[in-house]
VEXTITOR-592840 format. One record per residue (C-alpha): chain; residue in one letter; x, y, z. Coordinates in Angstrom, 2 decimals, padded with zeros to 5 digits. Layout:
ATOM   chain   res        c1        c2        c3
ATOM       A     A         X         Y         Z
...
//
This chain:
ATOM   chain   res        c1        c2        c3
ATOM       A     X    013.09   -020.42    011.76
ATOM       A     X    009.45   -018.57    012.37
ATOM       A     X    009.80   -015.03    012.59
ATOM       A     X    006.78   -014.08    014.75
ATOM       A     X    006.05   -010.36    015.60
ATOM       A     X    007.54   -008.91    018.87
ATOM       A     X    005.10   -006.04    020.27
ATOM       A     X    004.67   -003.11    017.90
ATOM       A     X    004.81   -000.38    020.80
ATOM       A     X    008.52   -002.21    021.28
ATOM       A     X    008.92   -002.15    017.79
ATOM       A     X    008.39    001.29    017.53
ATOM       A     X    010.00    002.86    020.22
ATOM       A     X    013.01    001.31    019.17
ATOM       A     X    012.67    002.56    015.55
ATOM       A     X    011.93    006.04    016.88
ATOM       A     X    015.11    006.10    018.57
ATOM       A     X    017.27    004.40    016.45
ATOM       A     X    015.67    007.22    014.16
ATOM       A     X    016.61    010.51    016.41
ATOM       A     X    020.29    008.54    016.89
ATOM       A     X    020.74    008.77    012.74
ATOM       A     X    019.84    012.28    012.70
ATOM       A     X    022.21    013.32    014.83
ATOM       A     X    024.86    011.48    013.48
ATOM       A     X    023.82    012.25    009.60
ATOM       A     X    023.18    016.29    010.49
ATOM       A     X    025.61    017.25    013.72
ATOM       A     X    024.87    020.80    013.43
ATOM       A     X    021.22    019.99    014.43
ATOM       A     X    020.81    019.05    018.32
ATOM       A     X    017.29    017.63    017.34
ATOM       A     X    014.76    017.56    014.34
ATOM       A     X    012.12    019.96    013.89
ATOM       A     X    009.46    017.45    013.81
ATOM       A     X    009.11    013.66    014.05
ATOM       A     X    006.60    012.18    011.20
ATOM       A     X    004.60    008.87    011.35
ATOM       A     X    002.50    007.22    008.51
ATOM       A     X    000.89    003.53    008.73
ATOM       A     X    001.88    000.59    006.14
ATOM       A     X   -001.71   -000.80    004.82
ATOM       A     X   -003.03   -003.88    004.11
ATOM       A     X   -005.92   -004.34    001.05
ATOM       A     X   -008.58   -006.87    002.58
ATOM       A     X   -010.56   -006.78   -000.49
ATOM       A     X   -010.46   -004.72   -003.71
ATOM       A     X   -007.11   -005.72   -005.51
ATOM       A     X   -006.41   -003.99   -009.33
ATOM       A     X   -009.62   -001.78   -008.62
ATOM       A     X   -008.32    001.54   -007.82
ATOM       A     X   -007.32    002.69   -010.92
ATOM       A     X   -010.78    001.98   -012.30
ATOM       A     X   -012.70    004.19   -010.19
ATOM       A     X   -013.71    001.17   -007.34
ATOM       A     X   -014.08    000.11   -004.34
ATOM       A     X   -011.34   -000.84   -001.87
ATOM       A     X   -011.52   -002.22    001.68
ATOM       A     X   -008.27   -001.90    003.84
ATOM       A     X   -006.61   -001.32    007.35
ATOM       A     X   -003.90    000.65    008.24
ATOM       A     X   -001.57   -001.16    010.36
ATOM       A     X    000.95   -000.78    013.04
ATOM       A     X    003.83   -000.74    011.20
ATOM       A     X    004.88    002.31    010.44
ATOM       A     X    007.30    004.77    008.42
ATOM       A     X    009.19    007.15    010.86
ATOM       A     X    010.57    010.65    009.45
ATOM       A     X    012.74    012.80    011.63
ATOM       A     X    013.06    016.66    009.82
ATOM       A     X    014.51    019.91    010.33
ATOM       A     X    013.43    022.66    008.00
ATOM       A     X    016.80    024.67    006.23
ATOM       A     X    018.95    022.66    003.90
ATOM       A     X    019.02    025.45    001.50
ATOM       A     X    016.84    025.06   -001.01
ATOM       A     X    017.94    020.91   -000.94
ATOM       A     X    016.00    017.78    000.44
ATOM       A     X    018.81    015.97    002.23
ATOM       A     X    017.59    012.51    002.78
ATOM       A     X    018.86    009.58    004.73
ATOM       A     X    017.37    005.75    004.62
ATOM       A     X    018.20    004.06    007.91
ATOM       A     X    017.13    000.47    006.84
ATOM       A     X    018.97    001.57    003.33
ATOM       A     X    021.83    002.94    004.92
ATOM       A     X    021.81    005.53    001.92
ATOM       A     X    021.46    009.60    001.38
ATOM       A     X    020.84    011.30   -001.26
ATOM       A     X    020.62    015.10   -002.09
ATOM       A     X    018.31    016.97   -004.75
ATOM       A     X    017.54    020.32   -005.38
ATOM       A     X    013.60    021.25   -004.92
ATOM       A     X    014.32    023.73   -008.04
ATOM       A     X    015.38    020.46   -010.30
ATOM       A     X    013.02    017.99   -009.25
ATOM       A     X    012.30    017.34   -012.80
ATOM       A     X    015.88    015.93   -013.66
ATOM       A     X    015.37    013.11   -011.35
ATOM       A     X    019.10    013.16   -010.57
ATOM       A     X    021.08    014.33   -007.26
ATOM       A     X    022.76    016.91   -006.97
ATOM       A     X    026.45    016.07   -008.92
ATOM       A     X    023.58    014.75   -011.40
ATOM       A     X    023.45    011.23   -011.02
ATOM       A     X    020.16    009.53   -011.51
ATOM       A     X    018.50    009.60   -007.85
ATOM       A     X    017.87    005.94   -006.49
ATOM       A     X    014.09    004.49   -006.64
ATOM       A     X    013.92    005.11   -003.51
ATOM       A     X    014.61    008.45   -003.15
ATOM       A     X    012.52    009.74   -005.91
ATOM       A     X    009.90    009.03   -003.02
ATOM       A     X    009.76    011.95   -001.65
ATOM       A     X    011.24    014.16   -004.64
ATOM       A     X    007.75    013.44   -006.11
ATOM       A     X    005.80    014.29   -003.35
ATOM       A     X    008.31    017.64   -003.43
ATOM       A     X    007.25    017.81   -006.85
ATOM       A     X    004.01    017.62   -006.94
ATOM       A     X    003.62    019.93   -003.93
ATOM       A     X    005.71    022.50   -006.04
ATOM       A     X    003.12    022.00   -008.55
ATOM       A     X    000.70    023.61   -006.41
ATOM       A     X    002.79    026.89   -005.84
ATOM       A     X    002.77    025.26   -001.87
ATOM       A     X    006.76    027.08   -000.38
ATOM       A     X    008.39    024.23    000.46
ATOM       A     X    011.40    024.65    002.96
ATOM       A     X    014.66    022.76    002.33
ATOM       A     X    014.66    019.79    004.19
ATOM       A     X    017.25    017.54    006.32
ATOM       A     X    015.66    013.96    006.79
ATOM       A     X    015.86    010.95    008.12
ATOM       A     X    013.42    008.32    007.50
ATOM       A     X    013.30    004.28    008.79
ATOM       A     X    010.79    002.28    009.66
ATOM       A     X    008.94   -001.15    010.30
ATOM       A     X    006.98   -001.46    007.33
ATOM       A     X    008.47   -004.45    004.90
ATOM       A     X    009.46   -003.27    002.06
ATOM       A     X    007.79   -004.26   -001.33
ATOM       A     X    005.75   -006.80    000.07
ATOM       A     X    002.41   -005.39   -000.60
ATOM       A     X    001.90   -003.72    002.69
ATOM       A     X    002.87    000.55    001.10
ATOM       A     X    005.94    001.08    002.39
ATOM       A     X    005.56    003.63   -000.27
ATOM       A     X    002.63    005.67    000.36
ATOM       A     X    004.18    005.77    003.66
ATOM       A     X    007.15    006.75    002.93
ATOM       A     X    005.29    009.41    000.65
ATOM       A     X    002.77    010.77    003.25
ATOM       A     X    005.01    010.94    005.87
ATOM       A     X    007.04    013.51    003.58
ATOM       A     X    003.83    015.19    002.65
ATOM       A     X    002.93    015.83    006.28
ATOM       A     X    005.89    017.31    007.36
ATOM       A     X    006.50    019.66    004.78
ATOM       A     X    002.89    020.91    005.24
ATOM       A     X    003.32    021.41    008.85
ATOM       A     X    007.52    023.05    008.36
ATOM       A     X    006.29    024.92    004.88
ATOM       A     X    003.18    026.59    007.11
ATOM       A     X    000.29    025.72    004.79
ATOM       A     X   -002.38    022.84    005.11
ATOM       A     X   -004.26    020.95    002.33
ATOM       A     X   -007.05    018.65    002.77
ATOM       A     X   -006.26    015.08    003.66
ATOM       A     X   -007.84    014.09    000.30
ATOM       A     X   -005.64    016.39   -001.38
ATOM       A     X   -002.27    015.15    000.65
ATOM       A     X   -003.38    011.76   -000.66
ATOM       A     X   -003.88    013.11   -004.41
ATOM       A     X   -000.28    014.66   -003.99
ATOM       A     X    001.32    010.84   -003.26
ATOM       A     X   -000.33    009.19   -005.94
ATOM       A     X    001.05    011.88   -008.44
ATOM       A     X    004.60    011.06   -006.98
ATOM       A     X    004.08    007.71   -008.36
ATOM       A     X    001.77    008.20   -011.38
ATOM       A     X    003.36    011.24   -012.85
ATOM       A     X    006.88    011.31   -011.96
ATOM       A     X    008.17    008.10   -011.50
ATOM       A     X    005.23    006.68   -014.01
ATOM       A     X    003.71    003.72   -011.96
ATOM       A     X    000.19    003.02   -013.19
ATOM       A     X   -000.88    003.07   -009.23
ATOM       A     X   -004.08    004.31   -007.68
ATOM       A     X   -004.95    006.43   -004.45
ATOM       A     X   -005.77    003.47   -002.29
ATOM       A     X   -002.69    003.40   -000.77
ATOM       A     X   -001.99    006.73    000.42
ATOM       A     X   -005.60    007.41    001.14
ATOM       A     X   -006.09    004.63    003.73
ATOM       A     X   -002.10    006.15    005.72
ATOM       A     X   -004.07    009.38    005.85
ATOM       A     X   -007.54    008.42    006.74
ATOM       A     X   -007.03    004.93    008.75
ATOM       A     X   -008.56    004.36    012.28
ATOM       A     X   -007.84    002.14    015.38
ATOM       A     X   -010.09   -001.22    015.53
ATOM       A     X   -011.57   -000.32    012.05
ATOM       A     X   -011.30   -001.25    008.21
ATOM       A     X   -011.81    001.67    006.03
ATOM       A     X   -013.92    001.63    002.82
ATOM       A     X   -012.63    004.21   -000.06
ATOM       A     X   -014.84    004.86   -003.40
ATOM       A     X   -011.93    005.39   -005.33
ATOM       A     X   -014.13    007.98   -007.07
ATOM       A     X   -015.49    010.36   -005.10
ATOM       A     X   -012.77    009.32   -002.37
ATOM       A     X   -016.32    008.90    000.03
ATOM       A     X   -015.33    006.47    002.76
ATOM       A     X   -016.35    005.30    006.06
ATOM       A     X   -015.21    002.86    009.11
ATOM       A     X   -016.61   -000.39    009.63
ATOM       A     X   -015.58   -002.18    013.21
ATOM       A     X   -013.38   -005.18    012.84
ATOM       A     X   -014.75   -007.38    014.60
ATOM       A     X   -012.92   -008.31    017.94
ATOM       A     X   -012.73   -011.86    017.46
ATOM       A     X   -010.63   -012.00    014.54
ATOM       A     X   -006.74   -011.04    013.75
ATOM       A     X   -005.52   -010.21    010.66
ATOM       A     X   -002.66   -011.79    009.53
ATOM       A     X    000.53   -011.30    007.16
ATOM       A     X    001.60   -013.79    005.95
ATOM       A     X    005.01   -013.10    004.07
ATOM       A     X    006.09   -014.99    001.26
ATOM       A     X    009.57   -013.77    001.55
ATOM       A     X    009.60   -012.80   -002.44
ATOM       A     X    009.73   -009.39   -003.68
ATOM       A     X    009.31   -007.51   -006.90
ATOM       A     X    009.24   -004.08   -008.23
ATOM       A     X    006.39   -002.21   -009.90
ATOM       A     X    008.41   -001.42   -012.86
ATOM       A     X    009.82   -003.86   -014.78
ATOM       A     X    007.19   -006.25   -013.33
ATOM       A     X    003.86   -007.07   -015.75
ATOM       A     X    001.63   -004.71   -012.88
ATOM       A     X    001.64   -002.08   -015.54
ATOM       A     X    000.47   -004.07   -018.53
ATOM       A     X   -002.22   -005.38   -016.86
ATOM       A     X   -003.65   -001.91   -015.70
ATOM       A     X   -003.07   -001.01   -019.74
ATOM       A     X   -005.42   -003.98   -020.34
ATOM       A     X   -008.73   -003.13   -018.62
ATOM       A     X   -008.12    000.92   -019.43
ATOM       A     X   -008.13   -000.63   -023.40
ATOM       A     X   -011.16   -002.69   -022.31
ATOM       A     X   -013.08    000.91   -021.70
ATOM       A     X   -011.67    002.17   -024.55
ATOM       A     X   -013.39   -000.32   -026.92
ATOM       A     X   -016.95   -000.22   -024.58
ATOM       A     X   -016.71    003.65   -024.91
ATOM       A     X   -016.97    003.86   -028.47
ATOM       A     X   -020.68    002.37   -028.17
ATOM       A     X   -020.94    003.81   -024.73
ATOM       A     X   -019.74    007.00   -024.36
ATOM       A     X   -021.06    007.34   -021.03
ATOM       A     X   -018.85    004.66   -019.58
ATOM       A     X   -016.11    006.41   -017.76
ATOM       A     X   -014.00    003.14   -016.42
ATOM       A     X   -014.78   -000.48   -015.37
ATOM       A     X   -016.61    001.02   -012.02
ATOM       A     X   -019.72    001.51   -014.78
ATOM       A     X   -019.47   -001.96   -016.82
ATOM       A     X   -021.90   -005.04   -015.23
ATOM       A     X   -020.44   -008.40   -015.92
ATOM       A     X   -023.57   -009.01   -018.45
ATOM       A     X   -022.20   -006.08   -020.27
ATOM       A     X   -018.54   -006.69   -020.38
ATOM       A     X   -019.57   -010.29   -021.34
ATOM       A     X   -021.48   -008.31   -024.32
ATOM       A     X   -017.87   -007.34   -025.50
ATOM       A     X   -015.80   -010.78   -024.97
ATOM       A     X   -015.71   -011.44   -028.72
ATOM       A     X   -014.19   -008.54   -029.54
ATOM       A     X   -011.62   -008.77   -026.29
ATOM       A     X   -008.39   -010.34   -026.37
ATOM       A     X   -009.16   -013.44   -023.95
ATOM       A     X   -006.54   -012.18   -021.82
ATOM       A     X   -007.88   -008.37   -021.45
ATOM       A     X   -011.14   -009.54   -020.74
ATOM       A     X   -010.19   -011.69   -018.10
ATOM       A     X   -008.40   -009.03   -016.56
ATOM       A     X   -011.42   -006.68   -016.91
ATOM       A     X   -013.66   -009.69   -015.69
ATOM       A     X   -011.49   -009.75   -012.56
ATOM       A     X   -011.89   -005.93   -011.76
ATOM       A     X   -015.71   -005.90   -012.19
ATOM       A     X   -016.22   -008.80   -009.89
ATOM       A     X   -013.56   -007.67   -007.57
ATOM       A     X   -015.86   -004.55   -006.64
ATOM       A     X   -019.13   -006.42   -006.35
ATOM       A     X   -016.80   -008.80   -004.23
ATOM       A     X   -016.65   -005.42   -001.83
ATOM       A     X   -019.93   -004.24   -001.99
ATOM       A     X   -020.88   -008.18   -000.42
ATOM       A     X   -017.91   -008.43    001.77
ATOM       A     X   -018.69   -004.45    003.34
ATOM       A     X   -022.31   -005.63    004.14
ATOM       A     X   -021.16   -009.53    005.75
ATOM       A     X   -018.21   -007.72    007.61
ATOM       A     X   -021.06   -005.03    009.21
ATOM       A     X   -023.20   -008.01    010.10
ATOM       A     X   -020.15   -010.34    011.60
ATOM       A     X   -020.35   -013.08    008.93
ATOM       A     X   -016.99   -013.83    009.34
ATOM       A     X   -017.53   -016.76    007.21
ATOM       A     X   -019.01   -015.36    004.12
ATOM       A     X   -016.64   -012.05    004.37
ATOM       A     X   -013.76   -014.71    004.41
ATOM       A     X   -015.00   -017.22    001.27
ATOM       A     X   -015.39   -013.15   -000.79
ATOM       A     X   -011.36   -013.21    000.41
ATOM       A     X   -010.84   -016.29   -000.96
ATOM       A     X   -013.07   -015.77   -004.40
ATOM       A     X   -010.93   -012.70   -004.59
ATOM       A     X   -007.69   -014.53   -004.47
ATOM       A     X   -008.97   -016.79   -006.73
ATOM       A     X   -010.08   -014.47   -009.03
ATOM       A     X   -006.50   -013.01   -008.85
ATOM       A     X   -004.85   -015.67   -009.64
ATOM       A     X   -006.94   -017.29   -012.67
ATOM       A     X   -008.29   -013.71   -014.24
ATOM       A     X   -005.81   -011.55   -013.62
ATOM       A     X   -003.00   -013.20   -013.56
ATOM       A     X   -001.00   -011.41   -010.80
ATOM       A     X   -000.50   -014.46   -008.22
ATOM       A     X    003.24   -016.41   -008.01
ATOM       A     X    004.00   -020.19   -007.45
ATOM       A     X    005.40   -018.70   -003.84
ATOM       A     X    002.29   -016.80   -003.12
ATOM       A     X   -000.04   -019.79   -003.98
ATOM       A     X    001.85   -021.82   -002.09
ATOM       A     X    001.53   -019.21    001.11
ATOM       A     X   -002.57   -019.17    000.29
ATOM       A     X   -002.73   -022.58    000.33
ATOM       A     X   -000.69   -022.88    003.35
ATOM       A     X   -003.14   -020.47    005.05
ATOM       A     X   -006.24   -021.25    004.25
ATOM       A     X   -005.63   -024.95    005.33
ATOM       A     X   -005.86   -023.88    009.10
ATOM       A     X   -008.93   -024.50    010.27
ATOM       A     X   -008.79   -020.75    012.11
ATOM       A     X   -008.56   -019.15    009.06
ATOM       A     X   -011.77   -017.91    007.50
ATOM       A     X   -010.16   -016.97    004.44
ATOM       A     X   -006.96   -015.11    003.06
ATOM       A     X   -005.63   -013.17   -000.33
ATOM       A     X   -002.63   -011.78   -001.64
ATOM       A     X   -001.98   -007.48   -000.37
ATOM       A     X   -000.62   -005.22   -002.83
ATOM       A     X    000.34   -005.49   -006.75
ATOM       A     X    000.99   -009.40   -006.67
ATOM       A     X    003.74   -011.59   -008.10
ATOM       A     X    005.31   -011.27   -004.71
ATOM       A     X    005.19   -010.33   -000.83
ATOM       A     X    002.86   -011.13    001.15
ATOM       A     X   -000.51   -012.83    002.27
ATOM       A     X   -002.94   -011.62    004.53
ATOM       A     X   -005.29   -014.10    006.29
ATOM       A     X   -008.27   -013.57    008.66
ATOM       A     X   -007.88   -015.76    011.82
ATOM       A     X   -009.47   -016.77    015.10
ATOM       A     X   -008.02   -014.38    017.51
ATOM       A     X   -007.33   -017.29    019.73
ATOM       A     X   -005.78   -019.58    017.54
ATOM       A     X   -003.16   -016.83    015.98
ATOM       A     X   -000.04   -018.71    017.22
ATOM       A     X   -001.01   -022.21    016.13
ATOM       A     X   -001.83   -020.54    012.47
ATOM       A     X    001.33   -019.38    012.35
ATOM       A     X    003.24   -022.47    013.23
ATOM       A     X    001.12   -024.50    011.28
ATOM       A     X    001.27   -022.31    008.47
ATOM       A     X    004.73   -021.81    008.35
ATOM       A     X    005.35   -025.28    008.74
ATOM       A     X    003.33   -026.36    005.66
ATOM       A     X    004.90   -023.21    003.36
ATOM       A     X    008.15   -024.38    003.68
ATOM       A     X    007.41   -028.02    003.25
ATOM       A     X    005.81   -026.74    000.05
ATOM       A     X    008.61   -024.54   -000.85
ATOM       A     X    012.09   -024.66    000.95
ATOM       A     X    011.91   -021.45    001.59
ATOM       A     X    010.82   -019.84    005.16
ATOM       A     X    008.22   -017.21    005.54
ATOM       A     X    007.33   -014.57    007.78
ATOM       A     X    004.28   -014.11    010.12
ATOM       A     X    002.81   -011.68    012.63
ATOM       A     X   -000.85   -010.18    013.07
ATOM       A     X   -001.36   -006.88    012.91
ATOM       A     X   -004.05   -004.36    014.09
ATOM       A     X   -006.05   -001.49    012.49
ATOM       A     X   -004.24    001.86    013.35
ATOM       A     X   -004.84    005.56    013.01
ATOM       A     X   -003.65    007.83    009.86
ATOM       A     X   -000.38    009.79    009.75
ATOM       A     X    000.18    012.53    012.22
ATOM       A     X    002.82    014.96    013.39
ATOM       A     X    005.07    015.26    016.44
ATOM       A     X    006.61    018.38    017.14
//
């Protein structure tokens, strides 16, 4: 069976109130939450494996969203509820760094979510209030579109606006990717948390991932993007996404030594990391090759998607997937199968995998008026490919976290 996308609005309406419903039922003795939360899923048009090396990233937030329900109290706890999960979990904000709930079992991977984001907003001497939650959602999980960052900036939010203080969105987004990097040690970048904070209706946003710069650039209105879900999922740790960021930071460890002024791969031409090949393992050099094209793949795609060559900003998606696949090293049999699938539509002007790889999902850019053929047709040739069915709906550039009160 195709599993198409119903309206979002729907979709999220019925979240939100399947949402306040939980809360009641998970914490009686509160009539209502103190705030309602909302941060966007993302999807990476171009710039895969760049973040961590100081690039350049072009994304969209999307219309699929997390959805956090709080009340501030708890007593000193975060009390947290997954809806989709159907799982709680409670941890003490003054023993964040045991990792474990509060009869001191190790907390779920999910959970430790938002007890990094508490944790790295205690590290900035920020009072953070107890908190009862609920969080749920329409974001897929681990299939390359952030459920994470999120998950993560909706927390950050709605402590900042419960604990009284405000930080800058750049520094919210610095505070997410520390929940990750530093306490639950994924070798992830800012891209993702950056883009829930800072996304915009009807626009792609560009992040330097080291001056966190950025601007919009208008999607043009006759194209859709698409996600194209493989149906396959993996997790960040235990998967190779580490090792392969350990790779190209040993690549600028070895260029430094000559180069001291090299700080990461954002500094290296291809003529100059070509310099170093025999002295590379063939494998870290192709995954440094892949991260130094990959940003001059965004600096071309940034200036054909602000002059509406839809063509040549879809072959760059393409090159990129490519690129991916063969250099890197991050693609799957089920998400080759999905790009081939796509990119065989005549309405697509070119596609790539969103996220860390191995898994999840496709995104394509289509016709805007050939979005339901591409999705039967692409369907149809995925699972004649691979037995297995996928899942497909377009989704549309949306606006950065905010708060309801």
């Amino acid at each position: 069976m195709i599993k198409a996308n119903s309206t979002p609005m729907i979709e999220s309406t019925a979240v939100l109130q399947t949402l306040l419903d939980t809360f009641r039922e998970t914490y009686p003795h509160h009539q209502l939450p103190d705030l309602v939360a909302r941060a966007p899923g993302r999807v990476n048009l171009l710039g895969g494996h760049v973040d961590f090396q100081d690039g350049l990233v072009l994304n969209i937030a999307i219309d699929r969203e997390i959805w956090l329900a709080a009340a501030a109290g708890a007593d000193g706890h975060l009390q947290v509820h997954a809806t989709d999960l159907k799982q709680s979990a409670t941890v003490a904000l003054d023993r964040l760094d045991a990792r474990a709930d509060v009869n001191g079992a190790d907390l779920p991977r999910w959970a430790q979510y938002p007890a990094g984001v508490a944790w790295a907003l205690r590290r900035r001497d920020l009072p953070l209030p107890g908190l009862a939650a609920v969080f749920s959602g329409n974001v897929i999980m681990r299939a390359g579109l952030s459920s994470s960052a999120a998950v993560e900036e909706a927390f950050a939010i709605a402590w900042q606006a419960l604990g009284g203080w405000s930080l800058p969105a750049n520094e919210l987004a610095q505070v997410g990717r520390e929940a990750e990097r530093e306490y639950m040690k994924l070798g992830t970048g800012i891209q993702d948390q950056f883009t829930a904070l800072h996304g915009l209706r009807d626009h792609t946003l560009l992040i330097d991932c080291r001056t966190l710069e950025h601007r919009h650039i208008a999607l043009p209105l006759q194209v859709r993007v698409v996600v194209c879900d493989t149906n396959t999922r993996r997790e960040l740790a235990g998967s190779s996404y580490n090792s392969r960021a350990q790779d190209t930071h040993a690549t600028v460890a070895l260029i430094r030594e000559e180069r001291p002024q090299i700080k990461t791969l954002r500094d290296v031409s291809l003529d100059e990391l070509n310099s170093f090949r025999p002295r590379l393992p063939e494998g870290q050099y192709r995954r440094s090759r892949h991260v130094v094209t990959e940003i001059a793949r965004v600096e071309a795609g940034v200036e054909a998607l602000a002059a509406g060559n839809l063509a040549a900003f879809g072959a760059l998606m393409n090159d990129s997937y490519r690129s991916a696949r063969d250099d890197y090293g991050s693609s799957s049999p089920a998400l080759d199968a999905m790009w081939d699938a796509a990119t065989n539509h005549a309405a697509c002007y070119g596609a790539r995998y969103s996220g860390g790889g191995e898994a999840g999902a496709v995104v394509a850019l289509v016709d805007a008026d050939a979005v339901d053929d591409f999705i039967a047709g692409t369907a149809e040739r995925y699972t004649a490919a691979t037995g297995c069915t996928g899942e497909f709906f377009p989704v549309e550039p949306a606006d950065g976290a905010s708060v309801i009160r």
